[in-house]
ZADO-1210 file (C-alpha; in nm, 4 decimals, padded with zeros to 6 digits):
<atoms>
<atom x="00.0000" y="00.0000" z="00.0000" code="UNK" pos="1"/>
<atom x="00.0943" y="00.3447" z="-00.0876" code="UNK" pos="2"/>
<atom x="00.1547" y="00.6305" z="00.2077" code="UNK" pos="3"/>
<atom x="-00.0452" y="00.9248" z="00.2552" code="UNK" pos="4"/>
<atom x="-00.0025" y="01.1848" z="00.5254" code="UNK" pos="5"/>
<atom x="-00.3203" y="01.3793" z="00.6167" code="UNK" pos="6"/>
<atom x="-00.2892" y="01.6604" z="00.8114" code="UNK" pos="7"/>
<atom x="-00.5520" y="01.7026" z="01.0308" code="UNK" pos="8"/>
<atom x="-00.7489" y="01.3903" z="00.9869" code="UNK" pos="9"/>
<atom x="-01.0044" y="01.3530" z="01.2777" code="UNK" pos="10"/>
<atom x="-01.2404" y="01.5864" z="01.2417" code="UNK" pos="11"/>
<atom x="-01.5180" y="01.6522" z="00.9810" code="UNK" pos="12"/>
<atom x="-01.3540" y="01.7080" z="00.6371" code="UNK" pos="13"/>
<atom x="-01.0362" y="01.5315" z="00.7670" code="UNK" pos="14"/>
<atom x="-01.2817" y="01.2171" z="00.9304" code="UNK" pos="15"/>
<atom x="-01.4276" y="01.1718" z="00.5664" code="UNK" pos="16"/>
<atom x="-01.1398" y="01.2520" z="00.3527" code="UNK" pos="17"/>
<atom x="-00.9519" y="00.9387" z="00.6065" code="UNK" pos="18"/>
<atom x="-01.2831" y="00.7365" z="00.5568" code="UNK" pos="19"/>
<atom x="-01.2506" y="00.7532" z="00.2220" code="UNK" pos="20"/>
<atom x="-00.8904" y="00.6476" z="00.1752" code="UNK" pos="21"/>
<atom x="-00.7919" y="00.4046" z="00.4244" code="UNK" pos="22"/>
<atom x="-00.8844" y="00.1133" z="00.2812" code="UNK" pos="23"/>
<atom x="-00.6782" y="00.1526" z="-00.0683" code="UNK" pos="24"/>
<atom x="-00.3923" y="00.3238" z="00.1221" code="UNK" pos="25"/>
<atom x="-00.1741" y="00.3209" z="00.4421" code="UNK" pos="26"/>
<atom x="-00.3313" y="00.6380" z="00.6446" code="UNK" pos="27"/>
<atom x="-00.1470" y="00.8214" z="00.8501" code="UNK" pos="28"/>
<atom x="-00.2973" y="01.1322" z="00.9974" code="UNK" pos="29"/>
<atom x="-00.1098" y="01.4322" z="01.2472" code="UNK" pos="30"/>
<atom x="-00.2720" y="01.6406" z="01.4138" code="UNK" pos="31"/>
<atom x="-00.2285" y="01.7921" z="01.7747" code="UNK" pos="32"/>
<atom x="-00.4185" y="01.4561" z="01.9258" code="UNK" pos="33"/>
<atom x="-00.7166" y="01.6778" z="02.0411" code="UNK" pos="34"/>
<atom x="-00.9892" y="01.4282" z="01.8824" code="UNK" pos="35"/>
<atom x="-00.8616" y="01.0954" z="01.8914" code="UNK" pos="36"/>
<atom x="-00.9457" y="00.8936" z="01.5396" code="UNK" pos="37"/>
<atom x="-00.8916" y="00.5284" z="01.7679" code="UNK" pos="38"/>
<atom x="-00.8933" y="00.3198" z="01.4414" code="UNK" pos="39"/>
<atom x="-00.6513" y="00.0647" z="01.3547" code="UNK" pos="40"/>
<atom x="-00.6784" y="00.1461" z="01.0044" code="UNK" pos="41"/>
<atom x="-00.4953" y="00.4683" z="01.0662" code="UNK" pos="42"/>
<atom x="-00.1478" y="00.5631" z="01.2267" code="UNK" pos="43"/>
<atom x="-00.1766" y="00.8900" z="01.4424" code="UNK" pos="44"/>
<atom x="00.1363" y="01.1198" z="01.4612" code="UNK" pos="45"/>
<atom x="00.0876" y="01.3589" z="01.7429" code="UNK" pos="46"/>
<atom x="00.2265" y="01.7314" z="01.7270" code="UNK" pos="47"/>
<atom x="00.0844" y="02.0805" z="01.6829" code="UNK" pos="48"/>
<atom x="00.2330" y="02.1774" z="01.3194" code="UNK" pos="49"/>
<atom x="00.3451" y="02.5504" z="01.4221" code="UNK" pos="50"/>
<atom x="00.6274" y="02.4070" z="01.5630" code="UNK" pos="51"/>
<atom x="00.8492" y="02.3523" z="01.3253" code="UNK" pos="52"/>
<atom x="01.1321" y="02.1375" z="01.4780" code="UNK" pos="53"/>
<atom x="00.8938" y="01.9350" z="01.6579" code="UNK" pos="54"/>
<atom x="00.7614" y="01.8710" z="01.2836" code="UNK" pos="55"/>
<atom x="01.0252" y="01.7989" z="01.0867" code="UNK" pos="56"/>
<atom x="01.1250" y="01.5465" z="01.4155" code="UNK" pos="57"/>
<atom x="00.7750" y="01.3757" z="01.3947" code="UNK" pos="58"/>
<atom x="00.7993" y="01.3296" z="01.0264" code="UNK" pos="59"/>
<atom x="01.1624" y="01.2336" z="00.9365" code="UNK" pos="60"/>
<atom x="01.1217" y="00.8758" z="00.9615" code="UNK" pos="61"/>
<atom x="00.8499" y="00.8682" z="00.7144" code="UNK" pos="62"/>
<atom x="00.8149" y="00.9035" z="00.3429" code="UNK" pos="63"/>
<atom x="00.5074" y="00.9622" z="00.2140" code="UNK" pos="64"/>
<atom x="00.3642" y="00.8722" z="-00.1655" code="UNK" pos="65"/>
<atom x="00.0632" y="01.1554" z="-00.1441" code="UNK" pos="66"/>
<atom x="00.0082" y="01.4307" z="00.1080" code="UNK" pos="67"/>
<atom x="-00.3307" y="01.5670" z="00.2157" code="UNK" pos="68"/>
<atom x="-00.2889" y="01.9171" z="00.3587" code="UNK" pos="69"/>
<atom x="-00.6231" y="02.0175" z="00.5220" code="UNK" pos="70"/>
<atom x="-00.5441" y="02.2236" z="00.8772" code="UNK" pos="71"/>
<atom x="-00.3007" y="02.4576" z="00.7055" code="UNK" pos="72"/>
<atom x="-00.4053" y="02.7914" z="00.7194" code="UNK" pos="73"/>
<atom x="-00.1312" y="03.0757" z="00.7342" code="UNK" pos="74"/>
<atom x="00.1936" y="03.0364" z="00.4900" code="UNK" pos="75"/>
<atom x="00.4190" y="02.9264" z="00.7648" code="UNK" pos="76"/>
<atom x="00.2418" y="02.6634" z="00.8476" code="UNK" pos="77"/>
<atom x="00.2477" y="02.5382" z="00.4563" code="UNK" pos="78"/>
<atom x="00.6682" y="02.6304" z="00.5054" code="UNK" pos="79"/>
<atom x="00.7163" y="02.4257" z="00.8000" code="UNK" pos="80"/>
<atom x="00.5238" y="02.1121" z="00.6536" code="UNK" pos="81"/>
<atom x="00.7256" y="02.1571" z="00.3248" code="UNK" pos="82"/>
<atom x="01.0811" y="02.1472" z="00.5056" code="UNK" pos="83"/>
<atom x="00.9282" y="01.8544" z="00.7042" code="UNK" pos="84"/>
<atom x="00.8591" y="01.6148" z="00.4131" code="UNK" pos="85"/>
<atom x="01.1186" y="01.4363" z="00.1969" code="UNK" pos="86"/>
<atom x="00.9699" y="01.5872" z="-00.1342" code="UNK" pos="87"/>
<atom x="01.1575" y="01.3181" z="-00.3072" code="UNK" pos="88"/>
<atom x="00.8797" y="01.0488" z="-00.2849" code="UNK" pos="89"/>
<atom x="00.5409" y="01.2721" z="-00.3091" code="UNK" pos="90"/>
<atom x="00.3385" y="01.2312" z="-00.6240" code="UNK" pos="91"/>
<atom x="00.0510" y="01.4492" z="-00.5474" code="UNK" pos="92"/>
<atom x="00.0155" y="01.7347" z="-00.2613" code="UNK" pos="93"/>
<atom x="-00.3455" y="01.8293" z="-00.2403" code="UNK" pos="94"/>
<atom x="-00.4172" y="02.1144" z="-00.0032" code="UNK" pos="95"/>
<atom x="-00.7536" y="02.1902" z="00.0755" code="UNK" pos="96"/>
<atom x="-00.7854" y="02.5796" z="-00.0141" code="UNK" pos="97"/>
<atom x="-01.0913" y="02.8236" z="00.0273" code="UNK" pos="98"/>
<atom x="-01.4109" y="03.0305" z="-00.1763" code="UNK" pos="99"/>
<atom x="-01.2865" y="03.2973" z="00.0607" code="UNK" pos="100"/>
<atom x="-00.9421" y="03.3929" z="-00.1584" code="UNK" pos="101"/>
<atom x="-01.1466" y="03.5602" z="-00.4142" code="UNK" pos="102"/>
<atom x="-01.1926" y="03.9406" z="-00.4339" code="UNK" pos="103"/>
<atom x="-01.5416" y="03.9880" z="-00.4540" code="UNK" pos="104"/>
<atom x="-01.4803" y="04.3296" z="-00.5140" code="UNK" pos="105"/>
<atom x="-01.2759" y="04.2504" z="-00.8406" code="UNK" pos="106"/>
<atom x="-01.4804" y="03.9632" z="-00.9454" code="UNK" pos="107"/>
<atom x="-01.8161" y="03.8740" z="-00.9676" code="UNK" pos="108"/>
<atom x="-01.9815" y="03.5766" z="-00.8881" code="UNK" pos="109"/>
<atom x="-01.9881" y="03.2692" z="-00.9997" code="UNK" pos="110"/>
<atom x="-01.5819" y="03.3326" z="-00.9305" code="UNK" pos="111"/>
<atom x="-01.3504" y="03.1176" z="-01.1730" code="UNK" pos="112"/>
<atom x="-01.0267" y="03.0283" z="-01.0671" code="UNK" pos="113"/>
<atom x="-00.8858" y="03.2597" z="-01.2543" code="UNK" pos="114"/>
<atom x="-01.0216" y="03.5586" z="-01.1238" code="UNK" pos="115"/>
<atom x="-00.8108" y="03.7913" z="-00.8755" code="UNK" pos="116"/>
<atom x="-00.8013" y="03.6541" z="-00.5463" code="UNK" pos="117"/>
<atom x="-00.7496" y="03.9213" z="-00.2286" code="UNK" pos="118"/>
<atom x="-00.9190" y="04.2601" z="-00.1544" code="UNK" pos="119"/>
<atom x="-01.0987" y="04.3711" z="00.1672" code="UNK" pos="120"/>
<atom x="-01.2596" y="03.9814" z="00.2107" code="UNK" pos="121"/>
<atom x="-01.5946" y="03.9305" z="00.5254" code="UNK" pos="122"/>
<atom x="-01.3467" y="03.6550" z="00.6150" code="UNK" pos="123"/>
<atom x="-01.0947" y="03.9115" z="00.7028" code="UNK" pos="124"/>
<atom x="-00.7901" y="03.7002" z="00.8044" code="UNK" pos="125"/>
<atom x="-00.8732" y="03.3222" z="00.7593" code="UNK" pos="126"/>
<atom x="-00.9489" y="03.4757" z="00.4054" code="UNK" pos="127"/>
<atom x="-00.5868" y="03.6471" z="00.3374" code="UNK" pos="128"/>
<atom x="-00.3961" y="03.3508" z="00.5100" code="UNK" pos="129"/>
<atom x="-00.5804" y="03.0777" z="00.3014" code="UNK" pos="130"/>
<atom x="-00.4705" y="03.2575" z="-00.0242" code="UNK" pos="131"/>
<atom x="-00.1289" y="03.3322" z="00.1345" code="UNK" pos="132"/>
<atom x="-00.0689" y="02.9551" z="00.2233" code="UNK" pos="133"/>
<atom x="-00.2482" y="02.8289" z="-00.1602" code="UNK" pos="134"/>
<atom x="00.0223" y="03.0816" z="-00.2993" code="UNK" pos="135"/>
<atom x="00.3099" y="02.9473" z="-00.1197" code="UNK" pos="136"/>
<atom x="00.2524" y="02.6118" z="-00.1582" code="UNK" pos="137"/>
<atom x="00.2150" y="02.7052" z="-00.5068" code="UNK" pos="138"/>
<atom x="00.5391" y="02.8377" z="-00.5456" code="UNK" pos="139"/>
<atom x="00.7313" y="02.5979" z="-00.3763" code="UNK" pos="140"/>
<atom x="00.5741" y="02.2372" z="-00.5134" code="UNK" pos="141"/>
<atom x="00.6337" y="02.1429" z="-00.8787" code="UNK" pos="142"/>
<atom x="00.2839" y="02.2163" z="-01.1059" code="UNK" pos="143"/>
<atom x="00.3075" y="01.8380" z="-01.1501" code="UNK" pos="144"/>
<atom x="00.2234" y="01.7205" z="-00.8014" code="UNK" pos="145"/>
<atom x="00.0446" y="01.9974" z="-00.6371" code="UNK" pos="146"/>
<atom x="-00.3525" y="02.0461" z="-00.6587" code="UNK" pos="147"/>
<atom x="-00.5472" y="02.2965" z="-00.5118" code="UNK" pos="148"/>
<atom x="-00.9278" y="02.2024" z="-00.4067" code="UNK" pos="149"/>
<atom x="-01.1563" y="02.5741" z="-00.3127" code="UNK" pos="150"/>
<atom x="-01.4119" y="02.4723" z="-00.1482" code="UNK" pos="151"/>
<atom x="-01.7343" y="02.6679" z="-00.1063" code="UNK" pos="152"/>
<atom x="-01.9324" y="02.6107" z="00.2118" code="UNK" pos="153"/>
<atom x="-01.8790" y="02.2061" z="00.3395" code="UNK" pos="154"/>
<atom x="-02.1960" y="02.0630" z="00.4719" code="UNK" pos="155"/>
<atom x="-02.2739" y="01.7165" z="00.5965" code="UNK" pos="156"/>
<atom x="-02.2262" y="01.4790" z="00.9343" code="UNK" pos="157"/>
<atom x="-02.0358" y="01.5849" z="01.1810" code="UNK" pos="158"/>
<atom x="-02.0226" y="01.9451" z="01.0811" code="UNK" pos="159"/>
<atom x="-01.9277" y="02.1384" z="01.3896" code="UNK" pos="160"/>
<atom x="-02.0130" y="02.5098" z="01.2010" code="UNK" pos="161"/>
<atom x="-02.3480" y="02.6011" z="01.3081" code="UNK" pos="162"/>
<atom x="-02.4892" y="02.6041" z="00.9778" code="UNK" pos="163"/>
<atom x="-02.7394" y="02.3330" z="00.8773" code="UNK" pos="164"/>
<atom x="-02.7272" y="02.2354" z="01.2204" code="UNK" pos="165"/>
<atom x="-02.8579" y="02.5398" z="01.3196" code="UNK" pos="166"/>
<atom x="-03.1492" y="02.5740" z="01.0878" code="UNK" pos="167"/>
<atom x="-03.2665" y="02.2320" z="01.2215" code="UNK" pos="168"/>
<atom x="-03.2535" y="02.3145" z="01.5728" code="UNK" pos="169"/>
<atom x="-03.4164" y="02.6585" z="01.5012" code="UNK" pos="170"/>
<atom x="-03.7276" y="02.4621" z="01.2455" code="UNK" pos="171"/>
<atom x="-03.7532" y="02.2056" z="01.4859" code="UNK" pos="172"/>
<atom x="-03.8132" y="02.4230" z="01.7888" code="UNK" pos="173"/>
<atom x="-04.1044" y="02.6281" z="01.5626" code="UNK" pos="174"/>
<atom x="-03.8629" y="02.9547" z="01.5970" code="UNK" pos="175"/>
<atom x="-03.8418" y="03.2265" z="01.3550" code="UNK" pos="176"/>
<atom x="-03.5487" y="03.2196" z="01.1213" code="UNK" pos="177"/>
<atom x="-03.4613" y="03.5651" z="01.0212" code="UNK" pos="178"/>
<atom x="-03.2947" y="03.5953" z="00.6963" code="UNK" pos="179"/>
<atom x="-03.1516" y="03.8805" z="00.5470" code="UNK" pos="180"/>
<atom x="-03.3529" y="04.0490" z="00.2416" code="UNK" pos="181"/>
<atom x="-03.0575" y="04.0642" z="00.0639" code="UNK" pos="182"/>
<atom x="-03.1293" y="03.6940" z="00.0151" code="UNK" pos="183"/>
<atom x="-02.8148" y="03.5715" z="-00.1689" code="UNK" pos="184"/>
<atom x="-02.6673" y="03.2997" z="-00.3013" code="UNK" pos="185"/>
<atom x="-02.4889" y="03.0770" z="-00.1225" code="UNK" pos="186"/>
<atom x="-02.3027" y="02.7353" z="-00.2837" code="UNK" pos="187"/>
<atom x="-02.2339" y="02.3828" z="-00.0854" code="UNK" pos="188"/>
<atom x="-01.9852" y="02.0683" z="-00.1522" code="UNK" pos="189"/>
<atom x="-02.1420" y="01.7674" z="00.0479" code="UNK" pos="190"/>
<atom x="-01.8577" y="01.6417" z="00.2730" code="UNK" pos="191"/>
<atom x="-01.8276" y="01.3094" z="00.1272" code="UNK" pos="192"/>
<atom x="-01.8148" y="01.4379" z="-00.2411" code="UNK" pos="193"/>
<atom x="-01.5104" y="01.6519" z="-00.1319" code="UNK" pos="194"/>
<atom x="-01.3274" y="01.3338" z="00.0129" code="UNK" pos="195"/>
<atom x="-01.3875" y="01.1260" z="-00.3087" code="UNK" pos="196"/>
<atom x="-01.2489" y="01.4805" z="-00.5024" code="UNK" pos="197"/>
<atom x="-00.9474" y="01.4194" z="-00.2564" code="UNK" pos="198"/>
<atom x="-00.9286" y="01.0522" z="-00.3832" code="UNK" pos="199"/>
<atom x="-00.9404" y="01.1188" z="-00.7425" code="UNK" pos="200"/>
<atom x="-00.7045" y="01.3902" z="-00.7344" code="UNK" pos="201"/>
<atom x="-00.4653" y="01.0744" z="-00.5896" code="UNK" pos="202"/>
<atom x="-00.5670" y="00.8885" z="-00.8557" code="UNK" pos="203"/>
<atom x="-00.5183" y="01.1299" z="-01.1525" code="UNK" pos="204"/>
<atom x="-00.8679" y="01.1370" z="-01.2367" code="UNK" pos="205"/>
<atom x="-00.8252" y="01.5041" z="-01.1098" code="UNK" pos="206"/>
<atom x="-00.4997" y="01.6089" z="-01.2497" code="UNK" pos="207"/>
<atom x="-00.2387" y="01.8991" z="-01.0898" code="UNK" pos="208"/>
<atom x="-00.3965" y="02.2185" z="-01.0889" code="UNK" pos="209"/>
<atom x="-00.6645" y="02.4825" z="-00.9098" code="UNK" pos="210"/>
<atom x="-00.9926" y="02.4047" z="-00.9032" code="UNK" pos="211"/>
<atom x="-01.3261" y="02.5327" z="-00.7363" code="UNK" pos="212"/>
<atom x="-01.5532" y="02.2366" z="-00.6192" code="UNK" pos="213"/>
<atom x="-01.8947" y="02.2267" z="-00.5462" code="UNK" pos="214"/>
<atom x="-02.2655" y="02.1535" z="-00.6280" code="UNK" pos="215"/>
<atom x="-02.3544" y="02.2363" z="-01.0246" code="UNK" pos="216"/>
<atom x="-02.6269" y="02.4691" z="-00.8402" code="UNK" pos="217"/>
<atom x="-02.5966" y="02.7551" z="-00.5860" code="UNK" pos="218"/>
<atom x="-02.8983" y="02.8003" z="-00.3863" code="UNK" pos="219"/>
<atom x="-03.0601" y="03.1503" z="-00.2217" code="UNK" pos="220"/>
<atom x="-03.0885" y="03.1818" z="00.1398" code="UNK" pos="221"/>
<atom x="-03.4667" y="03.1236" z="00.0965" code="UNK" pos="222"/>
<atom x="-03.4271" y="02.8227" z="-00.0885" code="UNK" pos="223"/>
<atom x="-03.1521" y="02.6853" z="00.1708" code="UNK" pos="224"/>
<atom x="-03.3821" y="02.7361" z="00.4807" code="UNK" pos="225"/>
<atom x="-03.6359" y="02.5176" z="00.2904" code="UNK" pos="226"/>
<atom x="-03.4563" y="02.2919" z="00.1592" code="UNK" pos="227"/>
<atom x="-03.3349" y="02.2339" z="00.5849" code="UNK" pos="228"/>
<atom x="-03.6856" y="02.2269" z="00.6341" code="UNK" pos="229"/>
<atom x="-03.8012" y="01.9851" z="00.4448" code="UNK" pos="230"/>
<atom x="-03.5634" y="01.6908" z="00.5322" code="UNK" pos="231"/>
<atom x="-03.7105" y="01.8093" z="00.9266" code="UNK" pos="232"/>
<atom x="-04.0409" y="01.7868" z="00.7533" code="UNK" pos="233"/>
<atom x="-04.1929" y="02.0918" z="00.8872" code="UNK" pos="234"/>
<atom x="-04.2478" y="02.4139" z="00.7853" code="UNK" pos="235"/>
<atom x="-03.9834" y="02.7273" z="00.8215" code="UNK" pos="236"/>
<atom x="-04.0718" y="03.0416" z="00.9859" code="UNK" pos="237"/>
<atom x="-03.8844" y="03.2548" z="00.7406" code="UNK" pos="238"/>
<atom x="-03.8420" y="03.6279" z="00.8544" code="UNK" pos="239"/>
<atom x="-03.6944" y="03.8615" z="00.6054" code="UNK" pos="240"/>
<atom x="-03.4896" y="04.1451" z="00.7979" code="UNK" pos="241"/>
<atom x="-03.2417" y="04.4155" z="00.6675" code="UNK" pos="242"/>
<atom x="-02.9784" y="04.4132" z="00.8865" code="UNK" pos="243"/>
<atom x="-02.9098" y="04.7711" z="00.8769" code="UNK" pos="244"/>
<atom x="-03.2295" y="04.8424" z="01.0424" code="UNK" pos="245"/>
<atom x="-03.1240" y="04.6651" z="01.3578" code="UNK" pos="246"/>
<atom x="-02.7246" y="04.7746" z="01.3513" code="UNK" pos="247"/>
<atom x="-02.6705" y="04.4173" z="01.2684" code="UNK" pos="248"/>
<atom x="-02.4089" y="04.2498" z="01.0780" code="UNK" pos="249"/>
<atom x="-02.5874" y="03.9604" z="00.8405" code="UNK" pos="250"/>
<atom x="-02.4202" y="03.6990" z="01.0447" code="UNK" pos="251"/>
<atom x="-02.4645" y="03.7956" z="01.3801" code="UNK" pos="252"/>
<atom x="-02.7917" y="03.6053" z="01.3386" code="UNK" pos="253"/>
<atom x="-02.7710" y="03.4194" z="01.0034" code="UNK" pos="254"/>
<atom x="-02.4676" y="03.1820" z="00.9116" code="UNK" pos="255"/>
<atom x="-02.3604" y="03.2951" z="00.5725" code="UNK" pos="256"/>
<atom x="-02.1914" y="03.6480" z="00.5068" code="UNK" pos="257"/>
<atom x="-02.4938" y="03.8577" z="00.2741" code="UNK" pos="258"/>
<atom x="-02.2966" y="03.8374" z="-00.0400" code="UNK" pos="259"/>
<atom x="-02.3328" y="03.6102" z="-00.3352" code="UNK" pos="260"/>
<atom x="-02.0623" y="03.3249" z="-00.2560" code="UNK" pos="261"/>
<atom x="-02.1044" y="03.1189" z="-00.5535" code="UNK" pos="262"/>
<atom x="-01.8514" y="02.9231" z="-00.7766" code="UNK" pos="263"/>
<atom x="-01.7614" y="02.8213" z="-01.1248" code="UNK" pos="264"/>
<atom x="-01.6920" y="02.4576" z="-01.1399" code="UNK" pos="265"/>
<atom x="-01.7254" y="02.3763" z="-01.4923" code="UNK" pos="266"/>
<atom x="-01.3614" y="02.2800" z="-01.4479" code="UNK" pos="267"/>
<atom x="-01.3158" y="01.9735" z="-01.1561" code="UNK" pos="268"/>
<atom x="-01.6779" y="01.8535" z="-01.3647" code="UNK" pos="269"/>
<atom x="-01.4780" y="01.8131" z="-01.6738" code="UNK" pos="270"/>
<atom x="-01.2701" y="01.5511" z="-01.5075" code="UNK" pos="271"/>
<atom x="-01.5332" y="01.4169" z="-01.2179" code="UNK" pos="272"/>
<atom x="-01.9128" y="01.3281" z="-01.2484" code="UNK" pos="273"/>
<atom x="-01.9016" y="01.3002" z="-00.8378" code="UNK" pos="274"/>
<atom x="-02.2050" y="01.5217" z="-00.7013" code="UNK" pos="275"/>
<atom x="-02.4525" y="01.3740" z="-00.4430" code="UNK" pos="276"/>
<atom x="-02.7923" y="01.5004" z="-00.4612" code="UNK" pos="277"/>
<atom x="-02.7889" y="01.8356" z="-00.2382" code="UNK" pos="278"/>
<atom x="-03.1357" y="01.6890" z="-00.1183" code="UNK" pos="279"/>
<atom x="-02.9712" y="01.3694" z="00.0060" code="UNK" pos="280"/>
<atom x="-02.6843" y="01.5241" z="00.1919" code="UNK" pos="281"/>
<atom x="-02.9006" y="01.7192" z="00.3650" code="UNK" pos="282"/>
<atom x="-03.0771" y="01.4356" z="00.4823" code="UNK" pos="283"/>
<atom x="-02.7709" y="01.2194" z="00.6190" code="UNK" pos="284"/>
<atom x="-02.6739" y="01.5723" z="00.7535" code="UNK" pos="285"/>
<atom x="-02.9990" y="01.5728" z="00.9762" code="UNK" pos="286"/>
<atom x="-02.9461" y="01.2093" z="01.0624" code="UNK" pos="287"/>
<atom x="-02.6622" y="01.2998" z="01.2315" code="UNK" pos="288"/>
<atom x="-02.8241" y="01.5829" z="01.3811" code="UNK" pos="289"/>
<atom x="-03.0799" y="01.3475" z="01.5558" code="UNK" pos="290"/>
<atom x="-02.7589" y="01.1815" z="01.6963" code="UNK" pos="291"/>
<atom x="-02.6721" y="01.5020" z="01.9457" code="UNK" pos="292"/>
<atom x="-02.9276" y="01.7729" z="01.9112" code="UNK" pos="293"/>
<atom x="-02.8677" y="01.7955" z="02.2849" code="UNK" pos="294"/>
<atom x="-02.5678" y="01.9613" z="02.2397" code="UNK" pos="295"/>
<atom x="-02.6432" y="02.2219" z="01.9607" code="UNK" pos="296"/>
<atom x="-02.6627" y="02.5441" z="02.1434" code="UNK" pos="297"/>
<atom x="-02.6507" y="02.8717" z="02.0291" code="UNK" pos="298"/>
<atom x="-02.4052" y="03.1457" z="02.0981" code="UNK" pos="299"/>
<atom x="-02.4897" y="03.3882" z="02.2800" code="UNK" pos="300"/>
<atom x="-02.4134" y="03.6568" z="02.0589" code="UNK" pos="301"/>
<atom x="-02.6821" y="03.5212" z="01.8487" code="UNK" pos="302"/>
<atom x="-02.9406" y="03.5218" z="02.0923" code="UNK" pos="303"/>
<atom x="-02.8506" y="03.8284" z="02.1697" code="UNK" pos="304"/>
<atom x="-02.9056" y="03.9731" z="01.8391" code="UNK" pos="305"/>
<atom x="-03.2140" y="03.7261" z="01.7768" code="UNK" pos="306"/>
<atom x="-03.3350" y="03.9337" z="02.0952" code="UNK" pos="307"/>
<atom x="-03.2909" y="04.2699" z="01.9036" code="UNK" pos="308"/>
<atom x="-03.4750" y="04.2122" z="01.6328" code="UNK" pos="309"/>
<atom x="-03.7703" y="04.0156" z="01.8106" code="UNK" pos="310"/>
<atom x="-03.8110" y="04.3442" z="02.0296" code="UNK" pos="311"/>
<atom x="-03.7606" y="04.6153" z="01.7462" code="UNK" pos="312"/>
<atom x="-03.9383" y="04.4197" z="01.4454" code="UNK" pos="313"/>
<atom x="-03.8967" y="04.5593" z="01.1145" code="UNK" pos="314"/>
<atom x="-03.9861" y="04.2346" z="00.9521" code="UNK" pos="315"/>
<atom x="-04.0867" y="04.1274" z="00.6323" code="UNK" pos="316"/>
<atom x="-04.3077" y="03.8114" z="00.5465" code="UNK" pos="317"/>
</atoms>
């Protein structure tokens, strides 16, 4: 069996990207040990990757055949997994990028991969240190081994972002879901489909390159509450608000930034045909949901600003 190195590895994308691969390959994941994967299947290397010497001591006994970079985030942590690794023996670095590195203000939706990336992004830093880290890694790895996935917004089990998981606590409870007017579109890659992406890429069926992935349609924030509501099988108390009225950001009470974050992927489907029903994600996503609604709990900045606007209603049906 071949070696790949996933970094990260035991928690939703990196639980399903390991899933996905450890029966065709030897797994090895590293990560700082916080979530335990406790599967035989898979060899756990502990050590928090921001320390480089620590890193390069963790990894030097290993050579790896593919390399699965999903917890990188700022450049030096791309720079001290590079100096880590024998480069010698890796045939395909795939580093799970971002929708956040383009410039919306530059570019307009759907955003190719070719469009400029940067500018003055709602993601603010995570946004500038994704692109940073694609950009390094970009410039250091030979165009023959290194792919780029961007992501739009992940959904399925085990999602820890209160996003789907919200709107089903919030439908199932018979609360109002305030959504702002705006009502943009928003784009989703099913958690599983992005793991077999991950797989392909290994496989060449992806080859080296950038590439957005995602769902062939985007949906508005309408159509997303809706869609949430009818895998709960009830009915959504939709509440259109602007923001402005309250001295509200869009996400202090919705999940999604009000801007249209939606992606060209007529590339990655030239090469893959992978795409699970958005309808039947959402439905293993709720499944899972049912497993530990207990602990689903809003922040309390969001009740807070749920509180605003229930006792200064501007609200539109």
């Amino acid at each position: 069996m071949k070696n790949v190195l996933i970094m990260g590895g035991s928690y939703f994308i990196g639980k399903h990207v390991v899933n996905t691969l450890k029966h065709d390959y030897k797994v090895y994941i590293l990560n700082r040990g916080t979530h335990p994967f406790n599967d035989k299947q898979v060899h756990e290397l502990i050590c928090d990757r921001n320390d480089a010497l620590k890193l390069k001591e963790v990894l030097s006994p290993y050579r790896f055949d593919y390399v699965v970079d999903i917890s990188g985030i700022t450049q030096a942590q791309s720079d001290n997994l590079i100096n880590a690794l024998d480069l010698s023996t890796i045939k395909k670095f795939i580093y799970i990028s971002s929708s956040a590195v383009y410039h919306i203000n530059k570019a307009k939706a759907p955003f190719k991969e070719g469009d400029p990336l940067g500018g003055d992004s709602p993601f603010k830093a995570y946004a500038d240190h994704k692109r940073e880290a694609e950009m390094h890694l970009k410039n250091r790895l030979s165009k023959n081994i290194f792919i780029a996935l961007r992501p739009p917004f992940v959904y399925g089990e085990n999602n820890y972002v209160l996003r789907e998981r919200l709107m089903f606590k919030l439908i199932e409870e018979a609360q109002p879901i305030y959504v702002p007017s705006s009502n943009n579109q928003v784009h989703f890659v099913y958690v599983r489909d992005l793991a077999l992406h991950v797989k392909e890429a290994i496989e060449d069926i992806i080859p080296p390159g950038i590439y957005n992935v995602g769902d062939s349609q985007a949906l508005s924030f309408e159509a997303w509450v809706n869609a949430c509501a009818k895998v709960v099988k009830k009915s959504a108390n939709i509440l259109f608000i602007n923001p402005d009225d309250y001295a509200l950001k869009a996400t202090d009470f919705f999940p999604f930034f009000d801007y249209d974050n939606v992606l060209s992927v007529s590339k990655i489907k030239q090469y893959s045909k992978t795409e699970t029903p958005f309808s039947k994600g959402l439905e293993n996503a709720y499944k899972d949901y049912q497993l530990i609604r207990e602990t689903v709990l809003l922040k309390k900045s969001m009740e807070n600003a749920r509180d605003t606007i229930k006792n200064n209603a501007v609200l539109k049906r």
